[in-house]
GUDO-621502 format. One record per residue (C-alpha): y, x, z. Coordinates in nm, 2 decimals, decimal comma, always signed. Each point is the difference from the previous one (the first is absolute). Layout:
atom py->Y | px->X | pz->Z
...
//
This chain:
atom py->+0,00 | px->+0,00 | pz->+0,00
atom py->+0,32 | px->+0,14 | pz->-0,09
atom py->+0,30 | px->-0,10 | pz->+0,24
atom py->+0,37 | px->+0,02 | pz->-0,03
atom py->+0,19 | px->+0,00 | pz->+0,31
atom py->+0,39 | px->-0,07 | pz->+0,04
atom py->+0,19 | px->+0,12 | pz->+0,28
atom py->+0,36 | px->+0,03 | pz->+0,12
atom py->-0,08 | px->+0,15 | pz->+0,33
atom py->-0,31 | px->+0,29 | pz->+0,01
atom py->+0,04 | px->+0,39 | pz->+0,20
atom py->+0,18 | px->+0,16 | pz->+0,09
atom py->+0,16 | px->-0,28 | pz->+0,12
atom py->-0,14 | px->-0,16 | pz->+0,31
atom py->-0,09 | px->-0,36 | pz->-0,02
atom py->-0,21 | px->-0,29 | pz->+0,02
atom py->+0,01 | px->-0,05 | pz->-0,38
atom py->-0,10 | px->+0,37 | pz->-0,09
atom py->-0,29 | px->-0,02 | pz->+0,32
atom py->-0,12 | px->-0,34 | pz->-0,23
atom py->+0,01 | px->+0,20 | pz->-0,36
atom py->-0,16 | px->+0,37 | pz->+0,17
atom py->-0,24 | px->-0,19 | pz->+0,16
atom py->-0,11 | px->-0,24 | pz->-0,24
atom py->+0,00 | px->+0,23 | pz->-0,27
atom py->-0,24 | px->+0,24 | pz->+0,18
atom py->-0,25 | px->-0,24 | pz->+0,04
atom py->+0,00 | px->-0,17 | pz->-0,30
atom py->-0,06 | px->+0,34 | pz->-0,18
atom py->-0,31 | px->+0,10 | pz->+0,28
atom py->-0,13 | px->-0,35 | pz->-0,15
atom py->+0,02 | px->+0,16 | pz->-0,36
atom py->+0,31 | px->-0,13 | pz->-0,14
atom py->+0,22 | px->+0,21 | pz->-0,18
atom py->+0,37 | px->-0,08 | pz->+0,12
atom py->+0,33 | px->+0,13 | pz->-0,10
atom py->+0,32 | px->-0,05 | pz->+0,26
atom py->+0,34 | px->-0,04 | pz->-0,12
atom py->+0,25 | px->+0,11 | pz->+0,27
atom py->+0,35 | px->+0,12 | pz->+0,03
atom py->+0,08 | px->+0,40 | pz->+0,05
atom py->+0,28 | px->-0,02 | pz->+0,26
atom py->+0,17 | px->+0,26 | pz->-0,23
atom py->-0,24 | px->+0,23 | pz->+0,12
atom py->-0,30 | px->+0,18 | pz->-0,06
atom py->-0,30 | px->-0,18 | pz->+0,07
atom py->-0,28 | px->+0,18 | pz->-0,20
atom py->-0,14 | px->+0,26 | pz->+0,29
atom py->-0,05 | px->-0,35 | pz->+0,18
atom py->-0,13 | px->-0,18 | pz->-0,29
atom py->-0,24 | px->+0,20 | pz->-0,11
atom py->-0,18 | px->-0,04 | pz->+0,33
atom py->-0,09 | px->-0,38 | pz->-0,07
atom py->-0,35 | px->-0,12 | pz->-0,12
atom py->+0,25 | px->-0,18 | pz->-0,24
atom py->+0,24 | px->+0,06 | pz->-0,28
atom py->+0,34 | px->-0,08 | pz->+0,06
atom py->+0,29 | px->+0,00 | pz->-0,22
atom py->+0,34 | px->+0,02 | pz->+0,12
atom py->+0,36 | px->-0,13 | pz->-0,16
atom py->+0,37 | px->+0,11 | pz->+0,13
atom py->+0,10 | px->-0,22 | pz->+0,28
atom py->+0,00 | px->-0,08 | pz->+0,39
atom py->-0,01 | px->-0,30 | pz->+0,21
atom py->+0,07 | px->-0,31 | pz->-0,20
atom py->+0,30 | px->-0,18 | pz->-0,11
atom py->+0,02 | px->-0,27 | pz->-0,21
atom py->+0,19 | px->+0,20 | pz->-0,22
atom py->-0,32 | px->+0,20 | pz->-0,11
atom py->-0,18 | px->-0,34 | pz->-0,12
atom py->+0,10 | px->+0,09 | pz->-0,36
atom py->-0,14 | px->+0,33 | pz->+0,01
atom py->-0,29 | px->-0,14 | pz->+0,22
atom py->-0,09 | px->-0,31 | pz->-0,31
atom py->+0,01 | px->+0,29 | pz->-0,26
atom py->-0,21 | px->+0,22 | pz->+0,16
atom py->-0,32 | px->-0,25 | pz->+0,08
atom py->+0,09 | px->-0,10 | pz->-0,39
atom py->-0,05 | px->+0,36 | pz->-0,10
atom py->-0,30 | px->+0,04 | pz->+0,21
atom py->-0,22 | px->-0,29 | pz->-0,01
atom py->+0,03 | px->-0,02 | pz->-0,38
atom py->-0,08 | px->+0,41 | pz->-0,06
atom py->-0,37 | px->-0,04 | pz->+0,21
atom py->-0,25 | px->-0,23 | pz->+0,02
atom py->-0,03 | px->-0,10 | pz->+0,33
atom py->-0,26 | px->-0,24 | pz->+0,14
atom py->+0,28 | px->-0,10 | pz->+0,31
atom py->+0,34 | px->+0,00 | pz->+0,02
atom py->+0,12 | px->+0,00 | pz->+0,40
atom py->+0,32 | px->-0,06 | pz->+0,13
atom py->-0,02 | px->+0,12 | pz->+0,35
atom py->+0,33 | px->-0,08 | pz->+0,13
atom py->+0,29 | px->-0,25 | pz->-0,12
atom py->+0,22 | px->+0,22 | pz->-0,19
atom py->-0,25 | px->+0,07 | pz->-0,30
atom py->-0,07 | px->-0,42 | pz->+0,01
atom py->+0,22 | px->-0,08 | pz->-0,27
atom py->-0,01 | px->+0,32 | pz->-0,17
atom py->-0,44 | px->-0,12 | pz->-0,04
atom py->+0,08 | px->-0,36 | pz->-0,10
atom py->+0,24 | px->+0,13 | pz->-0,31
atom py->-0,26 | px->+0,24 | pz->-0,05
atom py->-0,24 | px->-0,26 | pz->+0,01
atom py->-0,06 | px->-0,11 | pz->-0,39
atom py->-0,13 | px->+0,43 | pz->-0,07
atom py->-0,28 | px->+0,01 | pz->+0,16
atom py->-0,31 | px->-0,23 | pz->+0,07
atom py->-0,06 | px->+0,18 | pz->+0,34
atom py->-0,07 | px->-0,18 | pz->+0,33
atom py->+0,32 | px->-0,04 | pz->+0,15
atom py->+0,07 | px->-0,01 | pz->+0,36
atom py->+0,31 | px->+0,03 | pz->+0,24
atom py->+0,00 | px->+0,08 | pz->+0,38
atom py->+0,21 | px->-0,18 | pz->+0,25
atom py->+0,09 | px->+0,12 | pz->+0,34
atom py->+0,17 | px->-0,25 | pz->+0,16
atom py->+0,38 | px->+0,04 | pz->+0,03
atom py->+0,01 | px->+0,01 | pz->-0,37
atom py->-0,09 | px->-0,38 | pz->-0,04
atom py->+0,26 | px->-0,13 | pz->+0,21
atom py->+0,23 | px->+0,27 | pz->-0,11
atom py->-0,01 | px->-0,11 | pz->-0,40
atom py->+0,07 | px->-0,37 | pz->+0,04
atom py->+0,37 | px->-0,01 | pz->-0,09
atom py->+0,09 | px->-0,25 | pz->-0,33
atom py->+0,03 | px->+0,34 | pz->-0,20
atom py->-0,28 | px->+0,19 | pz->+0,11
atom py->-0,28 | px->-0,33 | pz->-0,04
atom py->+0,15 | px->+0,01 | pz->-0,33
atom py->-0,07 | px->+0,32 | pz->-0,09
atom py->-0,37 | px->+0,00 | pz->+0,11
atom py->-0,03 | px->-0,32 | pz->-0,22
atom py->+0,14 | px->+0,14 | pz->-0,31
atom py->-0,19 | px->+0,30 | pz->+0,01
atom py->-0,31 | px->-0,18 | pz->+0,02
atom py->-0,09 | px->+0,19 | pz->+0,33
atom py->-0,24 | px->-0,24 | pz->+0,12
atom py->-0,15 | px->-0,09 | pz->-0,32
atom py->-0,35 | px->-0,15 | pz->+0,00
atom py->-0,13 | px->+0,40 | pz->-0,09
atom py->+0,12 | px->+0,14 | pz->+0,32
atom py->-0,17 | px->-0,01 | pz->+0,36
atom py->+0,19 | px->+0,02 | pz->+0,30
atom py->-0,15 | px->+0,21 | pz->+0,29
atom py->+0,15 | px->-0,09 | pz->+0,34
atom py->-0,08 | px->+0,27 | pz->+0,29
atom py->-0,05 | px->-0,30 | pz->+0,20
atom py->-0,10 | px->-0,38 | pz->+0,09
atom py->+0,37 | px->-0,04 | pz->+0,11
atom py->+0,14 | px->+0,17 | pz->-0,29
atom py->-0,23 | px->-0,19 | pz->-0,24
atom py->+0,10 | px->-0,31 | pz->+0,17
atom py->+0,37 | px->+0,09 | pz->-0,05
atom py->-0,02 | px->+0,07 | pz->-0,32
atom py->-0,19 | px->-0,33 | pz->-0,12
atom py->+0,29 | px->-0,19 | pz->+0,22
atom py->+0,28 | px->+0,20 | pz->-0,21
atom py->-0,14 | px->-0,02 | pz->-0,35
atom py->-0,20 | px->-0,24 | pz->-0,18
atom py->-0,28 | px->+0,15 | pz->-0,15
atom py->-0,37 | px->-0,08 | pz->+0,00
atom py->-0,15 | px->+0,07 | pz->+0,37
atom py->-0,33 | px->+0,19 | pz->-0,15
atom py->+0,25 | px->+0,24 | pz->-0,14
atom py->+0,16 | px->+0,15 | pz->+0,32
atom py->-0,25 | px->+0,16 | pz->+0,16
atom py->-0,02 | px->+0,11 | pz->+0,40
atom py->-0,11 | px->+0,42 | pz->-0,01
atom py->+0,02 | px->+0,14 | pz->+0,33
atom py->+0,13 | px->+0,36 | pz->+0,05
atom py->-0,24 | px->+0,25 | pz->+0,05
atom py->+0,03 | px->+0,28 | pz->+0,26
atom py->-0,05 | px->+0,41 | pz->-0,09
atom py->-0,30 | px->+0,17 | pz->+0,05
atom py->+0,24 | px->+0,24 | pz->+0,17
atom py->+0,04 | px->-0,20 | pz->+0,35
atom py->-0,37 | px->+0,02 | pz->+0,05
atom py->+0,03 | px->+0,37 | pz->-0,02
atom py->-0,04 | px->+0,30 | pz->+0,26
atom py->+0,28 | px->+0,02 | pz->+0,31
atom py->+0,04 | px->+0,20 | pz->+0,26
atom py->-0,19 | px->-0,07 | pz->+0,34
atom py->+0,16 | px->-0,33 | pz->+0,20
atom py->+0,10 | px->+0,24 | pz->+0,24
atom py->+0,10 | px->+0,26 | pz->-0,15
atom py->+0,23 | px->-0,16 | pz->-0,16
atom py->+0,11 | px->-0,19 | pz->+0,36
atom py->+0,08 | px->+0,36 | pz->+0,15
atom py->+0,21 | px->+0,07 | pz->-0,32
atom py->+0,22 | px->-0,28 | pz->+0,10
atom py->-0,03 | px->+0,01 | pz->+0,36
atom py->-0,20 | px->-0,32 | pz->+0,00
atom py->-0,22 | px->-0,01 | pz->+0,36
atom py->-0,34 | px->-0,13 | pz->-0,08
atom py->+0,03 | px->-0,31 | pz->+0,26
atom py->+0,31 | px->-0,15 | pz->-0,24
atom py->-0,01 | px->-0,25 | pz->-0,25
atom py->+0,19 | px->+0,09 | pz->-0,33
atom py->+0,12 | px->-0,27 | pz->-0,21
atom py->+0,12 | px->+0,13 | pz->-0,37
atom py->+0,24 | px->-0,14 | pz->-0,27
atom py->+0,00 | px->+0,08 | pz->-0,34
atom py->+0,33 | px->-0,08 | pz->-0,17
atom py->+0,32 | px->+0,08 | pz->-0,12
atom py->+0,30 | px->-0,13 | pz->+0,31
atom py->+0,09 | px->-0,25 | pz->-0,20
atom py->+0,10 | px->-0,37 | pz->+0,14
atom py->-0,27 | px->-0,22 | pz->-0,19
atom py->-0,28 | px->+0,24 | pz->+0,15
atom py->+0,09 | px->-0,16 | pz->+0,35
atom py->-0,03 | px->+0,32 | pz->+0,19
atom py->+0,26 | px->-0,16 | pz->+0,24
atom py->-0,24 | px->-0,31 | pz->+0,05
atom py->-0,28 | px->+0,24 | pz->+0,12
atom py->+0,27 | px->+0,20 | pz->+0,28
atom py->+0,08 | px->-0,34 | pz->+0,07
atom py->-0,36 | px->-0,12 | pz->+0,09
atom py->-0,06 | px->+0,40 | pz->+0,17
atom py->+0,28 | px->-0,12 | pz->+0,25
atom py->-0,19 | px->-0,32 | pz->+0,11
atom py->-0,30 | px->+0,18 | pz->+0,08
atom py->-0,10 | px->-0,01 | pz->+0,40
atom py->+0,10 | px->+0,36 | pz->+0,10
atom py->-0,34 | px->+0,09 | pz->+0,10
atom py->-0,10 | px->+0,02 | pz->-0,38
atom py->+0,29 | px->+0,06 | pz->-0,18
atom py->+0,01 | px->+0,34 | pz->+0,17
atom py->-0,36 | px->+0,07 | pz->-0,14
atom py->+0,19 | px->-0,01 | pz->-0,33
atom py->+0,06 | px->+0,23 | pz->-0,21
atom py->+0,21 | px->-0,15 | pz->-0,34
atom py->-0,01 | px->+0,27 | pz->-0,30
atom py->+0,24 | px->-0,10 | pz->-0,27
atom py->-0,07 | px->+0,18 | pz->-0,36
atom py->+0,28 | px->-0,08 | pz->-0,30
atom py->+0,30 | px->+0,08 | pz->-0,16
atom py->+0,36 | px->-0,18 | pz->+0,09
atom py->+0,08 | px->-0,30 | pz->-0,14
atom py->+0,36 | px->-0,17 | pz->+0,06
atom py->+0,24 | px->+0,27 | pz->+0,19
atom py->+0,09 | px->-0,31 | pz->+0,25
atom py->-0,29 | px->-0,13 | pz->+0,06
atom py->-0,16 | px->+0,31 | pz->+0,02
atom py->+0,27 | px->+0,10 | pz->+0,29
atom py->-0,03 | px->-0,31 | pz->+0,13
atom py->-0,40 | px->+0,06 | pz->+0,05
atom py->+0,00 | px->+0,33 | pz->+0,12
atom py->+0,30 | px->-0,08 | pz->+0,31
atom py->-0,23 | px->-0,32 | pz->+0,11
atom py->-0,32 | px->+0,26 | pz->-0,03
atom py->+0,22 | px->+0,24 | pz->+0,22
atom py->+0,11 | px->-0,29 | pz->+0,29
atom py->-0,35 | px->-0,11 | pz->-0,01
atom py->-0,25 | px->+0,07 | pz->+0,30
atom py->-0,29 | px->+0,12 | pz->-0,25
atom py->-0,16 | px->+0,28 | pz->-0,17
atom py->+0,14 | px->-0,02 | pz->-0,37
atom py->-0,01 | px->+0,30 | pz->-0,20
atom py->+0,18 | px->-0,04 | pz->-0,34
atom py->-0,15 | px->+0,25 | pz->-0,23
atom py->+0,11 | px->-0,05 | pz->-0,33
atom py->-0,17 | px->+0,03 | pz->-0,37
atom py->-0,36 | px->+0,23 | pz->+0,07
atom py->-0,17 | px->+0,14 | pz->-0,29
atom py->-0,32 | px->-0,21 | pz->-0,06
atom py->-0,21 | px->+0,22 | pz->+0,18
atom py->+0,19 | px->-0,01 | pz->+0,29
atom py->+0,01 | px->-0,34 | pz->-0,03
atom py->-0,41 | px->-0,02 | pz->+0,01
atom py->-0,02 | px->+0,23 | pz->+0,31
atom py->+0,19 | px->-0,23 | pz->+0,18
atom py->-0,17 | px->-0,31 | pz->-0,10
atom py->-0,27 | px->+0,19 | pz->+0,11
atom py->+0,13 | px->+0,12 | pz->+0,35
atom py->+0,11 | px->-0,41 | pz->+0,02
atom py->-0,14 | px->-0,31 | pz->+0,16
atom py->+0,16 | px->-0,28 | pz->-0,21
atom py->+0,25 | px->-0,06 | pz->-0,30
atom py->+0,32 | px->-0,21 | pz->+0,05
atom py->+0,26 | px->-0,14 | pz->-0,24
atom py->+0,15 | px->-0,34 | pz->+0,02
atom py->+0,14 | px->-0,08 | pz->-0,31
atom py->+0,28 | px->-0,27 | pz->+0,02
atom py->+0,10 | px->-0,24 | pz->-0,26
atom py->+0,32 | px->+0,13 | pz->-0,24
atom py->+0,24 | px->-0,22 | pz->-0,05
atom py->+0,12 | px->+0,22 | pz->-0,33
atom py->-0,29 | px->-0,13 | pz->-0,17
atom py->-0,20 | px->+0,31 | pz->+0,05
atom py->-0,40 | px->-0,09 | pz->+0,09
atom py->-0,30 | px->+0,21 | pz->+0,12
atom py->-0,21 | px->-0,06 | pz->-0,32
atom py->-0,30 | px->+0,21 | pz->+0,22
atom py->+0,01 | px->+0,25 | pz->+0,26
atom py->-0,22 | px->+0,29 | pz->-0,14
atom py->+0,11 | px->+0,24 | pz->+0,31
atom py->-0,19 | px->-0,27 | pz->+0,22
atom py->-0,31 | px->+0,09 | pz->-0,22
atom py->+0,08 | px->+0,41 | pz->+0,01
atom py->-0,04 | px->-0,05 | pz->+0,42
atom py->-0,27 | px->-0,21 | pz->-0,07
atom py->-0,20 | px->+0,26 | pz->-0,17
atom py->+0,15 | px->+0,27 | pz->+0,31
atom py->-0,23 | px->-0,30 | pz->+0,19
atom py->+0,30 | px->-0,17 | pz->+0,16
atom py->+0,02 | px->-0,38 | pz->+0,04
atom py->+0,35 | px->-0,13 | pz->-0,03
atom py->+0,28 | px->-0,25 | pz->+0,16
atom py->+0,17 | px->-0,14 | pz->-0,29
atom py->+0,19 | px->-0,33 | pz->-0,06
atom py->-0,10 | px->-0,22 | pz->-0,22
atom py->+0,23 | px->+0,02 | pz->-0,29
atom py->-0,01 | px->+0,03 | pz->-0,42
atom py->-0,32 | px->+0,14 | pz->-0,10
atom py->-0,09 | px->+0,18 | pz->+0,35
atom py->-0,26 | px->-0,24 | pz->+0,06
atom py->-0,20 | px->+0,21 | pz->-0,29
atom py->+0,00 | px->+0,29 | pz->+0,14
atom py->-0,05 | px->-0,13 | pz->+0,40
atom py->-0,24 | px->-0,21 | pz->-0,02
atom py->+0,04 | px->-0,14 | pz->+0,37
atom py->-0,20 | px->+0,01 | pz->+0,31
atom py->-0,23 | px->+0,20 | pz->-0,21
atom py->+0,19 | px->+0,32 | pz->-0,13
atom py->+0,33 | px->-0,09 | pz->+0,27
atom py->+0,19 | px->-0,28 | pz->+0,08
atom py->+0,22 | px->-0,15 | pz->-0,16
atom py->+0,28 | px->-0,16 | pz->+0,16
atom py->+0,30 | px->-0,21 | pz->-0,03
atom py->+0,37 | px->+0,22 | pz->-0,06
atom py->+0,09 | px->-0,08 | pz->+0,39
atom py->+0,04 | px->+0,25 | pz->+0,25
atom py->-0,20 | px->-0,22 | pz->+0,24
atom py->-0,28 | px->+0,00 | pz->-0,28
atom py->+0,02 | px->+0,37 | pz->-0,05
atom py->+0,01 | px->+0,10 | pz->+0,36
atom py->-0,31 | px->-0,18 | pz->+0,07
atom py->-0,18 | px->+0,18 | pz->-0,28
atom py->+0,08 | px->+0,33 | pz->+0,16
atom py->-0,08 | px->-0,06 | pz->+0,29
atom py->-0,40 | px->-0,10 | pz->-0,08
atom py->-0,05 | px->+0,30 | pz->-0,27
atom py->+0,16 | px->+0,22 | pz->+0,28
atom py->-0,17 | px->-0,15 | pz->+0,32
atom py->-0,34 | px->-0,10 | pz->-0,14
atom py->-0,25 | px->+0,24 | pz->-0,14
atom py->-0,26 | px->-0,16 | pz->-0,11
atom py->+0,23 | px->-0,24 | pz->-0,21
atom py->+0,19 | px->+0,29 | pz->-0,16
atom py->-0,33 | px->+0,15 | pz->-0,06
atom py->-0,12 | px->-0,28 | pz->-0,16
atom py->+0,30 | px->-0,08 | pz->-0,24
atom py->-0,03 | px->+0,43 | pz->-0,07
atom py->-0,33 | px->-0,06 | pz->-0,11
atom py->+0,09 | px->-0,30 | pz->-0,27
atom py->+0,33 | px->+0,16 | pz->-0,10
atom py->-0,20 | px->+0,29 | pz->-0,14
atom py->-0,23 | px->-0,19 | pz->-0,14
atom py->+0,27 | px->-0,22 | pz->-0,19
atom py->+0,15 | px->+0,34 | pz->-0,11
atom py->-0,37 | px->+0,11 | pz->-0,15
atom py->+0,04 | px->-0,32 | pz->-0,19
atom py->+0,28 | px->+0,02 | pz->-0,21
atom py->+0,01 | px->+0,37 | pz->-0,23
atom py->+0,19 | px->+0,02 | pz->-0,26
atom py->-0,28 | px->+0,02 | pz->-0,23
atom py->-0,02 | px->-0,37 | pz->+0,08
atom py->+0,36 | px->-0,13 | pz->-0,07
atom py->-0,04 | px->+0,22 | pz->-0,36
atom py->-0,29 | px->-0,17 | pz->-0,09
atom py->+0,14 | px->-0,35 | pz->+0,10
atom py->+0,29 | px->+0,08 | pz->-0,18
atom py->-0,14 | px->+0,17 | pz->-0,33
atom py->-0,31 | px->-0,20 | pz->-0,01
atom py->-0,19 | px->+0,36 | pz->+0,05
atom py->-0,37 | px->+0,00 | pz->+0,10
atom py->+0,00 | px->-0,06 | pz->+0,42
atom py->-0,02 | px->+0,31 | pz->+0,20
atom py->-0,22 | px->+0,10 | pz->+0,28
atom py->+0,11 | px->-0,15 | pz->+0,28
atom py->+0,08 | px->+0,23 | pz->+0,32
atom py->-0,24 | px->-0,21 | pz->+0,24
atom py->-0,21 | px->-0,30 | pz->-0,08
atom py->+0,25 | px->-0,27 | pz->+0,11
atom py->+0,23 | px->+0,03 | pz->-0,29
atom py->-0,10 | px->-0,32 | pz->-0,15
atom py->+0,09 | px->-0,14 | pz->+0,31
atom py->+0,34 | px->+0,13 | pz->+0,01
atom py->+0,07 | px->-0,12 | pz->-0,36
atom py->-0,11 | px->-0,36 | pz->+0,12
atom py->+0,24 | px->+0,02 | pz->+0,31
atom py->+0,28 | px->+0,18 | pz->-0,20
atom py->-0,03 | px->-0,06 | pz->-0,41
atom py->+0,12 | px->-0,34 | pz->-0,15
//
């Protein structure tokens, strides 16, 4: 199968988007498909890190997108899809949707689109629904992957195509997470961690929709007893200068152990899951229009073995599947702080929710959203209750 794959976002930038297209690719080519990425250059040179991929990728002159790139963005899938036969034609992210549906009438490829989330609510203004609908974007040819049951269900509520065409794929999580880490507690005395605490960790940029304020919130209404047991790590980059001010003054004033510690490379990231007893993030709804079309870092601490608190918002319930992987609970402090307090204060519970989230993680690979997505031969599945997860999960 030969694949064409259209992205405005890919390294080495850092992003959900280019995490989907490195990811995906991969594993559609371990599956035997022969795939070809079309990314921007950053004005940069990209080749020493190109040429690393299982994949080809081919690169045009530009950065992160404007709408003022769409013309040079329609004539290059034009140039493109017409110059190769290609078996699928994927648009992985929204910019490159209208360039495919002008594109549409040169090739007799498969065609399929990606949606995220945000992106649905974000493109229903008069003149963008117009747009879509004079390019043909949706045509009866094209297939519309959601990365979720909520985003699926978003999407069906925003535009009016035929239900079997939008299709509920799952993320899938790296083989990497699973990988080797340091010893638990070797990594604790690293960080000063006594073997008797409890360490909480968050993954996420400081950013106001990712609710780390919720979660210090719910900390605070802990009995003291417990909440001096523990230990919050905090990973990620800063978001909004206020907010993130305003986050790390109410960290400061509180009476717990909060250490923020910024963005970690990836492997530091997996030591500490690994040195951890449970994953937090508490997403809160976003006014702004924004939505959590997944959650894949819930699966990455999943596969470090970690069960999670998580609210139940967008497409989180995909990758939590609660009281089995972590609970899931409502965006109230009250809600959250009750969570906390039974992964922190009961063992065999935590334990037990450990146990499924790793199990959920072995279910979804990335050889398994390719081959949903390409109509590629199914993979091997990492354990034997894959089918089980794709029941729970899938459409």
């Amino acid at each position: 199968m030969n694949i064409l794959l259209l992205t405005s976002e890919f390294a080495p930038a850092t992003g959900g988007i280019g995490t989907y297209v490195r990811e995906i690719a991969a594993a559609a080519t371990s599956l035997g498909a022969r795939l070809t990425v079309i990314a921007p250059d950053y004005f940069s040179e990209t080749s020493s890190h190109d040429r690393d991929l299982p994949f080809q990728v081919l690169r045009f002159q530009g950065g992160l997108h404007s709408m003022r790139h769409l013309p040079a963005k329609i004539m290059l899938a034009r140039r493109q899809i017409a110059a190769h036969d290609y078996d699928v034609v994927h648009a992985a992210d929204w910019p490159f949707f209208i360039p495919l549906g002008l594109a549409r009438n040169r090739t007799r490829a498969r065609l399929v689109v990606t949606v995220h989330g945000t992106e649905i609510n974000e493109t229903q203004t008069p003149a963008k629904r117009l747009a879509i609908r004079s390019a043909g974007v949706f045509g009866p040819r094209t297939v519309v992957a959601a990365n979720s049951r909520y985003t699926r269900d978003l999407f069906r509520q925003r535009f009016a195509i035929e239900p079997q065409r939008v299709k509920a794929i799952p993320l899938g999580v790296s083989s990497y997470w699973f990988g080797q880490r340091r010893e638990r507690d070797s990594t604790r005395r690293a960080y000063g961690i006594a073997d008797s605490s409890i360490v909480m960790v968050t993954v996420a940029r400081l950013t106001r929709r990712k609710g780390h304020d919720m979660t210090l919130a719910a900390l605070v209404r802990l009995p003291e007893a417990l909440r001096r047991r523990i230990i919050w790590l905090v990973i990620g980059p800063d978001g909004e200068s206020d907010y993130v001010g305003e986050l790390r003054g109410l960290c400061a004033s509180s009476d717990c152990d909060i250490r923020l510690l910024g963005p970690r490379p990836d492997s530091e990231i997996r030591d500490l899951y690994g040195a951890s007893d449970f994953f937090c993030l508490t997403g809160v709804p976003d006014s702004s229009g924004r939505v959590e079309g997944f959650g894949l870092v819930y699966l990455e601490a999943a596969a470090g073995g970690l069960a999670s608190v998580a609210t139940e918002i967008g497409g989180v319930p995909d990758a939590v599947i609660g009281e089995e992987s972590g609970l899931l609970v409502a965006p109230s402090v009250d809600a959250i702080a009750r969570a906390i307090a039974v992964l922190a204060d009961d063992r065999e519970v935590r334990d037990r929710l450990s146990a499924g989230a790793l199990a959920h993680a072995q279910m979804l690979s990335w050889e398994r959203c390719a081959a949903a997505t390409y109509g590629l031969p199914a993979p091997a599945s990492r354990n034997d209750n894959q089918q089980t997860a794709l029941l729970r999960v899938g459409e």
